[in-house]
Phi, psi and omega in degrees: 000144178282133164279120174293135188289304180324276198263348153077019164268141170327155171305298205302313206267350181277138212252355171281333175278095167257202176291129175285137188204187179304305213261056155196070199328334203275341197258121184301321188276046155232111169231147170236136204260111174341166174274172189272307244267341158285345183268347199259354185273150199301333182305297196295319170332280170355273189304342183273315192292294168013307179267010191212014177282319164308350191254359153094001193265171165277234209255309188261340152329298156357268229274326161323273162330323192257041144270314173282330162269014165249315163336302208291331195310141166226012153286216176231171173216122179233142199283189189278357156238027168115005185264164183266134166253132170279134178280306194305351189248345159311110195256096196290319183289349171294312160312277169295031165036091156292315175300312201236035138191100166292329182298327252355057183316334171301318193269349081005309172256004180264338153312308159337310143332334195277336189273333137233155157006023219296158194270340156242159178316141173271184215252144172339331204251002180256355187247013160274010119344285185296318175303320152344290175274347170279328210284354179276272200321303160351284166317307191267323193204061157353297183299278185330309182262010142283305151324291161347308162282324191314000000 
């Protein structure tokens, strides 16, 4: 029998499993990933970069870290309009296009991001990134990447 993640009783007997969805906050293994035009705003920006400026990696560190938390992930993850994403199948350097900037100099400067403000929305093309690096924080530090958003 499967065990509920939140409280670690059988399913049968725990009174937190219901299914995962939205309208049950306590299950770790469910994340639903912001709309872009919240992730693309300079605050959340901020704050994401923020969250990963304390964590020491460098550019490819990065890129590293989040190739190992979407493996190891086993909940679900679904975009903001309801589709299911495989985490595990996600090809972070094709996203952050690695092939046609190897330095990954975006990332430099998106740390960089955590010591001020930017002064703009970030631009489309930066914001399956930014999904990215919340839906990896999600995962690892549910809280932190809620605040993030807020």
């Amino acid at each position: 029998m499967e065990t509920c993640r939140t409280c670690l009783f059988l399913k049968v007997a725990c009174v937190c499993a219901t299914s995962a969805n939205d309208n049950n906050p306590f299950d770790l293994g469910f994340i639903r990933l912001p709309f872009d035009a919240v992730l693309a705003q300079p605050s959340a920006y901020h704050r994401l970069s923020m969250a990963y400026r304390p964590k020491g990696l460098s550019r490819r560190s990065v890129l590293d870290h989040l190739n190992h938390v979407f493996t190891e992930f086993e909940g679900i993850a679904i975009d903001e309009k309801g589709r299911c994403i495989n985490v595990a199948e996600i090809d972070v350097d094709e996203i952050f296009r690695t092939d046609a900037d190897p330095s990954e100099r975006w990332l430099s400067d998106f740390l960089r991001a955590g010591m001020a403000m930017p002064k703009r929305v970030a631009q489309g093309r930066v914001v399956p990134r930014l999904k990215l690096l919340w839906l990896a924080l999600a995962i690892t530090n549910p809280a932190q990447a809620a605040l993030v958003i807020r």
